[in-house]
C-alpha positions as CSV (number, residue, x, y, z in Angstrom):
1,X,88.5,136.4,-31.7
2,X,89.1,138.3,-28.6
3,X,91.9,138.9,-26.1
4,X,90.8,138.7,-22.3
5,X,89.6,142.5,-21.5
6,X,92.1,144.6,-19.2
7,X,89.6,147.3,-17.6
8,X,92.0,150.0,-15.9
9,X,95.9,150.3,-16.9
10,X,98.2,149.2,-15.1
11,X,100.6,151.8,-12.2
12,X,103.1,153.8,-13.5
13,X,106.3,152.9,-13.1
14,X,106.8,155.7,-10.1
15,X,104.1,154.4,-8.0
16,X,104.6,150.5,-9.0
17,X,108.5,151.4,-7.8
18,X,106.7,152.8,-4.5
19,X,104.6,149.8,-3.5
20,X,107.4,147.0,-4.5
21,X,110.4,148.9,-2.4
22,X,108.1,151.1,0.4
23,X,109.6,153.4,2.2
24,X,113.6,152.9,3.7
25,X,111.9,153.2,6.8
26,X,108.3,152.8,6.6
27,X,106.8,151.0,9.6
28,X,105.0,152.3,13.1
29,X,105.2,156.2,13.1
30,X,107.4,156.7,16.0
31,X,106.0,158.0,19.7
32,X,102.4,157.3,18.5
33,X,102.1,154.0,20.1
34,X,104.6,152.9,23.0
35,X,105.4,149.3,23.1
36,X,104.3,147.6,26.3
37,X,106.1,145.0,28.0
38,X,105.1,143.1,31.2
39,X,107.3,143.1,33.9
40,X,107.2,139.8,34.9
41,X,108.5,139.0,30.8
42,X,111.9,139.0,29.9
43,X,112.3,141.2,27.2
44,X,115.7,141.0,24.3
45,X,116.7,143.9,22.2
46,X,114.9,143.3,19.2
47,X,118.4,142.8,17.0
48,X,118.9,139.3,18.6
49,X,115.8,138.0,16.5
50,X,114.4,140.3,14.1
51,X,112.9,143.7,14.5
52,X,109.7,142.5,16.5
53,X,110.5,143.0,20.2
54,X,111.1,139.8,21.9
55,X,108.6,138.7,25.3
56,X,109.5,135.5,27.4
57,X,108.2,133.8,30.4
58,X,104.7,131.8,31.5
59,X,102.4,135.3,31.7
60,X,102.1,137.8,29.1
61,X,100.1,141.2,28.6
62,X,99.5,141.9,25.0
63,X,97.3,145.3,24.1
64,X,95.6,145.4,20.9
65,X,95.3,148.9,19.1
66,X,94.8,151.0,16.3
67,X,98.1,152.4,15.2
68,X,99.6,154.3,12.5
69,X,102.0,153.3,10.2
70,X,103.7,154.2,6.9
71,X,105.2,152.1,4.9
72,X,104.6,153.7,1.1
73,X,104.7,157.3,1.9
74,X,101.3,157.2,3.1
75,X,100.0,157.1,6.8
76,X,97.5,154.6,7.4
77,X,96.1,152.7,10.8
78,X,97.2,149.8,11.5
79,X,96.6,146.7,13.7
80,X,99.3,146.4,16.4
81,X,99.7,144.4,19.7
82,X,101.8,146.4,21.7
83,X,102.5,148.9,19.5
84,X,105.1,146.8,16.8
85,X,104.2,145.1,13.8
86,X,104.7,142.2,13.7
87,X,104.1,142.1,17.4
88,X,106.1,140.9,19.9
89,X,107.9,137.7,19.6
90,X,106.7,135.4,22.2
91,X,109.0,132.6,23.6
92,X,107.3,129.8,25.6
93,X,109.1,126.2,27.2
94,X,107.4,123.0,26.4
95,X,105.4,122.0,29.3
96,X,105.0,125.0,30.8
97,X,101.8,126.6,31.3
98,X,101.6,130.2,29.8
99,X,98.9,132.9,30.6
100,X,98.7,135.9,28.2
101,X,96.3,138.5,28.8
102,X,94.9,140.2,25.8
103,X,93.4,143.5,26.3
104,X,91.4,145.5,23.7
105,X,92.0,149.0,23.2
106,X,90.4,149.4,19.8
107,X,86.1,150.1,19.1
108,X,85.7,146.6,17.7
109,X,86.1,143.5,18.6
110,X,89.2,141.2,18.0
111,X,90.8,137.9,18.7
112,X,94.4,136.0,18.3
113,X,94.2,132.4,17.1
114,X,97.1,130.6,18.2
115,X,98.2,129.0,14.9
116,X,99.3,125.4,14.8
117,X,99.0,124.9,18.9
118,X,97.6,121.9,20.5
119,X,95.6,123.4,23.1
120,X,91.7,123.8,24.2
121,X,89.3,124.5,21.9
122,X,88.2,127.5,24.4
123,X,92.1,129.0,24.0
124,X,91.6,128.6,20.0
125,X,90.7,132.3,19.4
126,X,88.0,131.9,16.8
127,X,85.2,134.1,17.3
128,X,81.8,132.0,16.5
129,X,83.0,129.0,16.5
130,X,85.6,128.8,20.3
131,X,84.4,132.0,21.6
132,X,82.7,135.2,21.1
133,X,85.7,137.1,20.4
134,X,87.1,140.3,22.8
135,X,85.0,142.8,22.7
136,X,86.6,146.6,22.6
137,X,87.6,147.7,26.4
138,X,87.4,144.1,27.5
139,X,90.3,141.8,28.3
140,X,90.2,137.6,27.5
141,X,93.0,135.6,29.8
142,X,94.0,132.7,27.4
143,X,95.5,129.8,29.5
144,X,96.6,126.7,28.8
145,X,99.7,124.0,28.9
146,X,102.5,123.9,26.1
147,X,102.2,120.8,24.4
148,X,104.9,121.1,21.9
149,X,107.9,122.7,20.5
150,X,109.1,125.1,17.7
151,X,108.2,127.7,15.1
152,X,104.6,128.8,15.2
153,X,103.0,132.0,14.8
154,X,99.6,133.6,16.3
155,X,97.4,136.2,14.4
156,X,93.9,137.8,14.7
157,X,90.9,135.6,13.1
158,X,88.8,138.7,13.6
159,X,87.9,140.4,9.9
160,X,90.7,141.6,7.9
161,X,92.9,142.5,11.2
162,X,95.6,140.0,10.2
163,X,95.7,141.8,6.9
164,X,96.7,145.4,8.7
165,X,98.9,144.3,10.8
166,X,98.3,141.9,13.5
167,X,100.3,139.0,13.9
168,X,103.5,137.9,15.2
169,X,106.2,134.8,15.9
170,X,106.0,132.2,18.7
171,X,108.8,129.8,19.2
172,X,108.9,126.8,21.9
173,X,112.0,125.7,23.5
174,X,111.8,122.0,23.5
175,X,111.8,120.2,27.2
176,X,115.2,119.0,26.4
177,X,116.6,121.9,24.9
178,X,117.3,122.3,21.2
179,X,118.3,119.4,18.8
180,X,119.0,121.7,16.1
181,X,122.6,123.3,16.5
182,X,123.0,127.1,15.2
183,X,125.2,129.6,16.5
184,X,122.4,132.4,15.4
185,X,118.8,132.5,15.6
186,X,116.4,134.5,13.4
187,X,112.9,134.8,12.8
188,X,112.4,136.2,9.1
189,X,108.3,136.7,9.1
190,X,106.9,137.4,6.0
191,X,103.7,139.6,5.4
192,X,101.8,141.5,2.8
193,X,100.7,145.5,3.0
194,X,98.0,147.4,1.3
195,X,97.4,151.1,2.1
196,X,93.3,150.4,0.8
197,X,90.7,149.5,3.4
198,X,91.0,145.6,3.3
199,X,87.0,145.7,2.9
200,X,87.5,147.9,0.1
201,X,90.0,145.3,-1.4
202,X,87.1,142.7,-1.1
203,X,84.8,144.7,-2.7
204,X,87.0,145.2,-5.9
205,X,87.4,141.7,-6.0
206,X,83.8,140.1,-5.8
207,X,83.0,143.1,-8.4
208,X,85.8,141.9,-10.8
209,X,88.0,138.7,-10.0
210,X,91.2,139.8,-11.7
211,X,91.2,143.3,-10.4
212,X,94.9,143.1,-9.3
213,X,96.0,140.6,-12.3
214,X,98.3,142.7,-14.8
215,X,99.8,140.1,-16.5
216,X,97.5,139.0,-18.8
217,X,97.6,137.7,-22.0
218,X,98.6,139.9,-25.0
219,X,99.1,140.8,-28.6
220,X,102.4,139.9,-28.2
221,X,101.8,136.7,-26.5
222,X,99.2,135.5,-29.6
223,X,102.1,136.5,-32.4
224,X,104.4,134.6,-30.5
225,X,101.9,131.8,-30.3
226,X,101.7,132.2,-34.0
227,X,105.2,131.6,-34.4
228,X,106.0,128.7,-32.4
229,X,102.6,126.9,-32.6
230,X,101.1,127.9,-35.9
231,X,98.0,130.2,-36.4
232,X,95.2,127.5,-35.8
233,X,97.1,125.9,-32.5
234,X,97.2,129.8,-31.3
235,X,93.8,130.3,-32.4
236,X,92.5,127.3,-30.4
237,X,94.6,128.6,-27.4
238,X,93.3,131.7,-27.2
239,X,89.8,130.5,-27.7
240,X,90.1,127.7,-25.2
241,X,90.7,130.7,-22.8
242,X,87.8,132.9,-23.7
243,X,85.2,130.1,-23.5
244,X,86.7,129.2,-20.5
245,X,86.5,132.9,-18.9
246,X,89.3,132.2,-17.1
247,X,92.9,133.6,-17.2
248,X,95.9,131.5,-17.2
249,X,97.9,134.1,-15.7
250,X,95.8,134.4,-12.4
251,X,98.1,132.9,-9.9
252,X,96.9,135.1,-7.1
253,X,94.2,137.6,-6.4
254,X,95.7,140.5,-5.3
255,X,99.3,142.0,-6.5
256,X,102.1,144.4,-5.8
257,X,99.7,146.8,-7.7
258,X,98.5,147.4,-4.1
259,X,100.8,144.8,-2.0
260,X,104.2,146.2,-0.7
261,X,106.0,143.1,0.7
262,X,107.7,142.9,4.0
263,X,110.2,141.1,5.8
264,X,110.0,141.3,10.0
265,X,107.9,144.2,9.0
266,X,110.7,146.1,6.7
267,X,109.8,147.0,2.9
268,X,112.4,145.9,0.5
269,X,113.6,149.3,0.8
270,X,114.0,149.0,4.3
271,X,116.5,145.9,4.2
272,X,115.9,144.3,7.2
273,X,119.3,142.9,8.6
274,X,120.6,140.0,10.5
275,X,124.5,139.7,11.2
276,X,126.4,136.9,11.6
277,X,130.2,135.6,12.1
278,X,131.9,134.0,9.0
279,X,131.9,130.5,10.0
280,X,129.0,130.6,12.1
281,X,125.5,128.5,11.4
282,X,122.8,130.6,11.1
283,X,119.0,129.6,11.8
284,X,116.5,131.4,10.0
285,X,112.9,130.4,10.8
286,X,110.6,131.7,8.0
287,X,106.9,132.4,8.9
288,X,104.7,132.8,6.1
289,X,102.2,135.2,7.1
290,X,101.0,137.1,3.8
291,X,97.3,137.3,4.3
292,X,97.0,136.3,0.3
293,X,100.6,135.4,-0.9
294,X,102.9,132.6,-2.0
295,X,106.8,133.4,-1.7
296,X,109.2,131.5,-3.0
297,X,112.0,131.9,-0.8
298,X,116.0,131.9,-2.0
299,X,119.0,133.3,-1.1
300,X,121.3,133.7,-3.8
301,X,124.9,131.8,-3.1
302,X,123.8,130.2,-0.2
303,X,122.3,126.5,-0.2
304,X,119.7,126.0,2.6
305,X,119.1,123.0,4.5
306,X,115.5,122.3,5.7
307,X,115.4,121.0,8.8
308,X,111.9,121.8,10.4
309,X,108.4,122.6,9.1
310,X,105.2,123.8,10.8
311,X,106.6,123.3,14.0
312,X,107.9,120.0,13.4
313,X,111.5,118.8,13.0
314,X,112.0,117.4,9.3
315,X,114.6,114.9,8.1
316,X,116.9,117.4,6.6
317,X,116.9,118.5,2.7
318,X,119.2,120.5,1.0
319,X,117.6,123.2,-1.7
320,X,118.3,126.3,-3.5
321,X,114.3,127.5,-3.5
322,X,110.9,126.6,-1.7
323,X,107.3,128.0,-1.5
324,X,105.7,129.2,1.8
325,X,101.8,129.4,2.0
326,X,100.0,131.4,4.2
327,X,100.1,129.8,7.4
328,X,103.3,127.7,6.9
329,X,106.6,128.0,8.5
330,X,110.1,126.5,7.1
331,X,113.1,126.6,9.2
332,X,116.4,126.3,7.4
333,X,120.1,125.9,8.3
334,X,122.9,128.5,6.5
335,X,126.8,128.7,6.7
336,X,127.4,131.7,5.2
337,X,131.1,133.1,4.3
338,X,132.5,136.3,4.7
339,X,130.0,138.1,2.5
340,X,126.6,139.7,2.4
341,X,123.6,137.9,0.8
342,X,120.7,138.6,-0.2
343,X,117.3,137.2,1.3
344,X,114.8,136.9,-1.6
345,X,111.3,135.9,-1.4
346,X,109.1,137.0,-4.1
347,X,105.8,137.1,-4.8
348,X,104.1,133.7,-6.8
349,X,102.4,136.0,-9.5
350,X,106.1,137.7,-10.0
351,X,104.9,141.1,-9.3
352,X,106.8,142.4,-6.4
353,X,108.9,140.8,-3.7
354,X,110.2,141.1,0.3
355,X,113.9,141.3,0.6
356,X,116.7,141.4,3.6
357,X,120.1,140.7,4.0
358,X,122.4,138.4,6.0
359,X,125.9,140.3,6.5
360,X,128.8,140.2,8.6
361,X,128.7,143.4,9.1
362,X,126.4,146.5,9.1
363,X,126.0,148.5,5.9
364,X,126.6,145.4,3.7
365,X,124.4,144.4,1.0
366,X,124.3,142.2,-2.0
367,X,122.6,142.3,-5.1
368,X,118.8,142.0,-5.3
369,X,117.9,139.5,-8.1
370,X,115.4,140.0,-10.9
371,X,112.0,139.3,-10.2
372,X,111.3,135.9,-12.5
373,X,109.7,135.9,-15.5
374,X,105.8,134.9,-14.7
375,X,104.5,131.5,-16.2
376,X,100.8,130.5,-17.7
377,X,98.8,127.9,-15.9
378,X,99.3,124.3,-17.7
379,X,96.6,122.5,-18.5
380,X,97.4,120.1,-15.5
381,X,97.0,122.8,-13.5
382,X,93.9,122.8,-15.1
383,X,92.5,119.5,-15.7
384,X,94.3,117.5,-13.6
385,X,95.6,114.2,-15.4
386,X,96.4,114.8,-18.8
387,X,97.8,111.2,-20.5
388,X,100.8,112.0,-22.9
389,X,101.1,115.7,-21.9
390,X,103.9,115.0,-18.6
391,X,106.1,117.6,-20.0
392,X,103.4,120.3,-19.8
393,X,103.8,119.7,-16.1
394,X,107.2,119.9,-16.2
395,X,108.4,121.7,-18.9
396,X,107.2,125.0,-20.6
397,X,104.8,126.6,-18.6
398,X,102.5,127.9,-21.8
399,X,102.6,124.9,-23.4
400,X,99.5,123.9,-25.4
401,X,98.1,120.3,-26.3
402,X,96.5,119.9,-29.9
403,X,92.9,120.7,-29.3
404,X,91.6,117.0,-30.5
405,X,93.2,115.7,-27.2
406,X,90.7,117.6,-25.1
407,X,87.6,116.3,-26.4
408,X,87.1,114.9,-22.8
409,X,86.9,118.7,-21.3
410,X,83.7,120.7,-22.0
411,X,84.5,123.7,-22.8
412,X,81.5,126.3,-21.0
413,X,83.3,125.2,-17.7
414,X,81.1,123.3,-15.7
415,X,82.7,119.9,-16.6
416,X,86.8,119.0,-16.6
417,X,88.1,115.5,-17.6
418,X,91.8,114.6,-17.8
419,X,94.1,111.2,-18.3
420,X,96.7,110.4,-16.9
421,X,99.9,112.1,-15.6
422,X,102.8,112.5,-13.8
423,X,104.1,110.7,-10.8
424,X,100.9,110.4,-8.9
425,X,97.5,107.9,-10.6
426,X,94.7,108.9,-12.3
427,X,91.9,109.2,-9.7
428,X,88.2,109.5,-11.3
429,X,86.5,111.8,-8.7
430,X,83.4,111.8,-7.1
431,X,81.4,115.2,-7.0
432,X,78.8,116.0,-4.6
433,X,75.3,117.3,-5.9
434,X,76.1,120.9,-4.5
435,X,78.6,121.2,-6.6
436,X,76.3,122.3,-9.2
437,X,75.4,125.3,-8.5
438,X,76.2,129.3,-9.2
439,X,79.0,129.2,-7.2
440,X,81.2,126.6,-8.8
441,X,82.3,127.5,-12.1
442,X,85.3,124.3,-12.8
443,X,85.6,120.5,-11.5
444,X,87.7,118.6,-12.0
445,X,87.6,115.1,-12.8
446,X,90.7,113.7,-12.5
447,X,92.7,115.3,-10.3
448,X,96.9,114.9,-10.3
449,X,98.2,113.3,-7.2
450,X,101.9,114.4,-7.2
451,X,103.3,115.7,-4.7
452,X,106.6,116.7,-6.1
453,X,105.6,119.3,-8.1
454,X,107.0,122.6,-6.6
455,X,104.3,124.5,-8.5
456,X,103.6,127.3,-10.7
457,X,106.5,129.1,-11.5
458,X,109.3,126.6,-9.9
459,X,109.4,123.6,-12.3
460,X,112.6,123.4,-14.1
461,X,114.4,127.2,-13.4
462,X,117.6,125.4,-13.1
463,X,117.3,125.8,-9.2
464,X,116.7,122.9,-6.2
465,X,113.2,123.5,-5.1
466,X,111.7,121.8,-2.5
467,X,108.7,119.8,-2.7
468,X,106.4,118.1,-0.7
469,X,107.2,114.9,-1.3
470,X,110.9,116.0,0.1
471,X,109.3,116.4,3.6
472,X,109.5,113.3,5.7
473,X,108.9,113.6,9.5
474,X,111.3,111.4,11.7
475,X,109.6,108.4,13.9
476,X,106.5,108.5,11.4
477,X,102.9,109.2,12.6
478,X,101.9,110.2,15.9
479,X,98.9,107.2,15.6
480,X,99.7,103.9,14.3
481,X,96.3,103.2,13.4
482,X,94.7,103.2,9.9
483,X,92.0,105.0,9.0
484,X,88.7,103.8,10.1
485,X,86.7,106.4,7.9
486,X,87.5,108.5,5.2
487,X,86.3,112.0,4.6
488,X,86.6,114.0,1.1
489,X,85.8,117.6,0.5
490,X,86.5,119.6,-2.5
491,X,87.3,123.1,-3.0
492,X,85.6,124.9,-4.9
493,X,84.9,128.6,-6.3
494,X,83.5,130.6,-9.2
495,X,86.5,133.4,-10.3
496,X,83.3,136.0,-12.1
497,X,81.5,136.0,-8.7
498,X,84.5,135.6,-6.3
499,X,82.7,133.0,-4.5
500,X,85.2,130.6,-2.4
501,X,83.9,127.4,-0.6
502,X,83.9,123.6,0.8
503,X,81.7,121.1,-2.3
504,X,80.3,124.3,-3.4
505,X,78.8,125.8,-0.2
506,X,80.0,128.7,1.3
507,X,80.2,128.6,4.8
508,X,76.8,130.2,6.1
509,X,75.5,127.7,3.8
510,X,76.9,124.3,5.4
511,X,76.4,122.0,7.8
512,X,79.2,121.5,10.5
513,X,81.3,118.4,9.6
514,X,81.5,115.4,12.7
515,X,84.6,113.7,13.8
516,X,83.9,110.7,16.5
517,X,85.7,111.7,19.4
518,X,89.4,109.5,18.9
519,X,88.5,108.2,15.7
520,X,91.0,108.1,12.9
521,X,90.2,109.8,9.8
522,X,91.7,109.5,6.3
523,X,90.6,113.1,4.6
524,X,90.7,113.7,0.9
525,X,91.3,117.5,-0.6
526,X,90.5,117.8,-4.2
527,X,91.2,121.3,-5.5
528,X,88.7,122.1,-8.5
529,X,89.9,125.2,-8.6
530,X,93.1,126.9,-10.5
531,X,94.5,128.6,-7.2
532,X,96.2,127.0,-4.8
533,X,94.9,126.8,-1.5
534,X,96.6,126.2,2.1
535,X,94.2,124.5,4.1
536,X,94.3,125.0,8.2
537,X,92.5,122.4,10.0
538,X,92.3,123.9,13.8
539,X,93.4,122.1,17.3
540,X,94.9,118.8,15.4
541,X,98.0,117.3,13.5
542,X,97.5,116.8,9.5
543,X,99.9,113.6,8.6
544,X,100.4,113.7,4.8
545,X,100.4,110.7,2.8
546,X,102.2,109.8,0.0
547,X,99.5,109.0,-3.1
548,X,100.5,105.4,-2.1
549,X,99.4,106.4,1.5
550,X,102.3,105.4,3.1
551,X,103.2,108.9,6.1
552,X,105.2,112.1,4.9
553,X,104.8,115.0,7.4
554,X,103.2,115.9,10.2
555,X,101.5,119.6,9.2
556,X,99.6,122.0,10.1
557,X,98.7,123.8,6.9
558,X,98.7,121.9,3.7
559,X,98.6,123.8,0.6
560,X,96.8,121.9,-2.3
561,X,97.6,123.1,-6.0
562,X,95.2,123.3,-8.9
563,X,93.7,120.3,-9.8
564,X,95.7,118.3,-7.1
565,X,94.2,116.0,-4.8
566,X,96.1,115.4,-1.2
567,X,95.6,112.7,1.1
568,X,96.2,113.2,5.3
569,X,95.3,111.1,8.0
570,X,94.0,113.0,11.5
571,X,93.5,111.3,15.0
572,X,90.2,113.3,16.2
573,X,91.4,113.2,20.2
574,X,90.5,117.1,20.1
575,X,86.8,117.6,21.6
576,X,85.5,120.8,21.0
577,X,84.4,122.8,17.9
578,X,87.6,123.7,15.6
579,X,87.8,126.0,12.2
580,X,89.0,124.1,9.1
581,X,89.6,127.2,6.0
582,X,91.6,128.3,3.4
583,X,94.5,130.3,4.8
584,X,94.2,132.8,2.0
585,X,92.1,135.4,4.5
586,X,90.0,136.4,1.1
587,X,89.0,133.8,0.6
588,X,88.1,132.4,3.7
589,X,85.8,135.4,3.9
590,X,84.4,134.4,0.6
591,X,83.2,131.1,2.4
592,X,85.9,129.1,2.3
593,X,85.3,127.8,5.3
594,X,83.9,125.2,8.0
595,X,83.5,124.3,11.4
596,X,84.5,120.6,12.8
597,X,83.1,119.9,15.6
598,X,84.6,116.6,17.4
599,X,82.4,115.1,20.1
């Protein structure tokens, strides 16, 4: 018997201490880069909604540049637009038009992809596919009308740019002004740092999958096996695993080992602040823009009410915790007393987290919590449907069936078969020819079709967590119609090659997919994979269904768990060629990716 190899020790407790808390005030080195504000655009002090300078108005000059920045104790360059990560908040008015200039100061080329916005597929900002991208010394005039309202965000799709720096918060008055009362507005944008060369990261991981993973299976963790399962059960476990090559601790690619966390571009050590009156309601709008992390947001002796998601306004839910994928936003209500509390959003894989504070005064703080303890993949997070094994969804995290009742799964990998389980019906799935091939290395054949499971690490911790089937969007779906076709595509991957991609094609290797210009779509994701994955489909509205495909939400980003299959319907009234990926940007790189093109 073997344990899963660990090929380089993990930090030292110094330097892990380092990257999880940064620097007090690590950030843009000051008088390096000036920020640049148009004069035609309002401009706030930056404490009235986060730390990001604040730009408002119909035209807007944003300057891209290298800049450096230090948030560990070590200067690196970073990717700024007007010399502040994030950059500058920008606030639009629904049915305006807005003009903003984006100039490139750096010696390659870059882009911003307005995420989440209805607008032209010429305005979308993705190089190959909507344009050819802003070349260095050039300057691209985006233009177009407002369509909508609320809490979006923009970011380069150029390379890793997003990844050092370059993104920021937009938020759209409505026409009518705001439905949503709160005394106190706040953006709280979170983000992930790594003083490597992105590329380098990349590298590491198509040489060895787990490169970041720490938390692996031990010793300890087979003798405790041993103890509570008996020696064959553990045995089998273990062995399950090693045939498997795959880790059931490998919740995300890339950890605090070289993340430091931030909040509106603080480290934890950093504390980025917002004040408030006792009595007052305070509006936080959370932006989720970790190039390759989950947080699971709380804030300790505070409920939150959800009232708006992805841009769109939410029958509100009351909850202690929720998880923001890349690419999401959540906007929550608090009435917080005369205290300080602690904003908390930690990492999925438990190794490090991003933390502020909501006080009535400066200097306040309150306690940080623990990080929580990290959980194994299930086997549903595996397989999919597992008949008789709903607690193991539910209930402890490592638990482990008796091996007799997997005699449906085949064991080298290639071929995963499940039962029944949970709230959502077994589905037997269909598997396209290419996905047998090098770069696939686990289907699934009978995905889960729950959607309130809050994932990983959130089921039963004796906290509210949101889910997605909490999310229902007042006045139902934007088209009545049904679906008059129905498009499935399954994601896929192989962990030992780092190999991402769409029924086992990488893009490079596809084929653009066709919508019918106005048609109505039902499209099925079927996650083969044990990573969750936040799917962006470009220029329209995702309407989740229920698994009885009746309307949830209207998204923009829906992240799919392992072995989940989701169900969304989308009006194609959107001509142009669009970008459908994985928001997780290293894996979008790794060919998780494709281009729509609606015509």
């Amino acid at each position: 018997m073997k344990f899963l190899p660990q090929t380089f020790c993990p930090p030292s407790s110094l330097s892990r201490r380092r990257f999880i808390q940064g620097l007090a005030a690590g950030g843009i080195l000051a008088g390096l880069s000036p920020i640049i504000r148009p004069a035609w655009a309002t401009s706030t002090p930056a404490t009235t909604i986060g730390l990001a300078p604040q730009l408002q108005g119909t035209e807007f000059d944003l300057t891209v540049a290298e800049t450096a920045a230090n948030f560990t104790g070590n200067s690196r360059l970073a990717t700024s637009i007007n010399g502040s990560i994030p950059a500058p908040t920008l606030r639009w008015r629904e049915g305006d038009t807005v003009t903003i200039k984006v100039t490139n100061r750096m010696k390659v080329p870059t882009s911003i992809h307005w995420h989440g916005i209805i607008l032209p597929y010429q305005m979308d900002g993705v190089p190959g596919v909507s344009f050819e991208g802003i070349a260095p010394g050039e300057t691209f005039t985006y233009r177009f009308k407002v369509q909508q309202a609320g809490t979006y965000w923009y970011h380069s799709h150029t390379g890793f740019q997003e990844q050092t720096g370059m993104y920021g918060a937009i938020i759209i008055e409505p026409r009518g002004g705001e439905n949503i009362r709160a005394d106190r507005d706040y953006v709280v944008q979170l983000s992930d740092w790594t003083d490597e060369d992105p590329m380098n990261v990349f590298t590491k991981l198509k040489k060895q999958g787990d490169y970041y993973n720490f938390i692996e299976p031990t010793v300890g963790d087979f003798f405790h096996d041993v103890s509570t399962m008996g020696l064959g059960a553990a045995m089998s476990k273990r062995r399950m695993w090693n045939q498997m090559r795959m880790s059931p601790t490998d919740l995300a690619d890339i950890s605090a080992y070289t993340y430091t966390y931030l909040m509106n571009g603080s480290t934890p050590a950093g504390n980025w602040t917002g004040l408030f009156k006792p009595g007052e309601r305070v509006r936080l709008r959370f932006i989720s823009s970790g190039t390759q992390s989950f947080f699971d947001v709380r804030i300790p002796g505070l409920k939150m009410t959800v009232v708006h998601v992805d841009g769109q306004d939410v029958e509100p839910v009351t909850v202690d915790e929720f998880r923001c994928g890349p690419g999401e936003t959540y906007d929550v209500l608090v009435e917080p007393k005369d205290e300080a509390y602690t904003v908390f959003a930690q990492s999925m894989d438990r190794t490090g987290y991003a933390r502020g504070t909501l006080a009535p005064r400066e200097g306040l703080n309150a306690p940080v919590p623990e990080l929580d303890k990290p959980e194994w993949l299930t086997m549903a997070d595996m397989m999919g449907s597992m008949g008789g094994m709903a607690a193991m969804n539910h209930g402890t995290s490592n638990a482990m069936p008796d091996m007799e009742s997997m005699q449906g799964m085949d064991h080298s990998g290639h071929n995963m078969t499940g039962m029944t389980m949970g709230s959502g019906a077994a589905v037997h799935a269909r598997h396209a020819k290419t996905e047998y091939g090098p770069s696939v290395d686990m289907r699934v054949d009978m995905p889960r079709t729950n959607l309130d499971d809050p994932g990983i690490g959130l089921r039963n911790n004796g906290r509210r967590v949101l889910t997605y089937a909490d999310l229902h969007t007042p006045g139902g779906p934007l088209d009545q119609r049904g679906a008059e076709r129905e498009i499935e595509l399954h994601l896929t991957g192989n962990m030992e090659r780092y190999t991402w991609s769409l029924d086992g094609l990488e893009f490079g290797k596809s084929t653009p997919i066709h919508f019918r210009h106005n048609e109505r779509l039902r499209v099925i994701l079927h996650n083969d994979t044990m990573m969750t994955h936040p799917m962006h489909l470009h220029g329209m509205w995702s309407e989740l269904q229920n698994p009885d495909g009746s309307f949830l939400a209207r998204r923009h980003t829906i992240s799919v768990q392992p072995a989940q299959r989701v169900s969304f319907l989308v009006t194609a009234d959107a001509l142009g060629q669009w970008a459908w990926h994985c928001h997780l940007l290293y894996h979008m790189d790794a060919g998780m990716f494709r281009k729509v093109v609606v015509a």
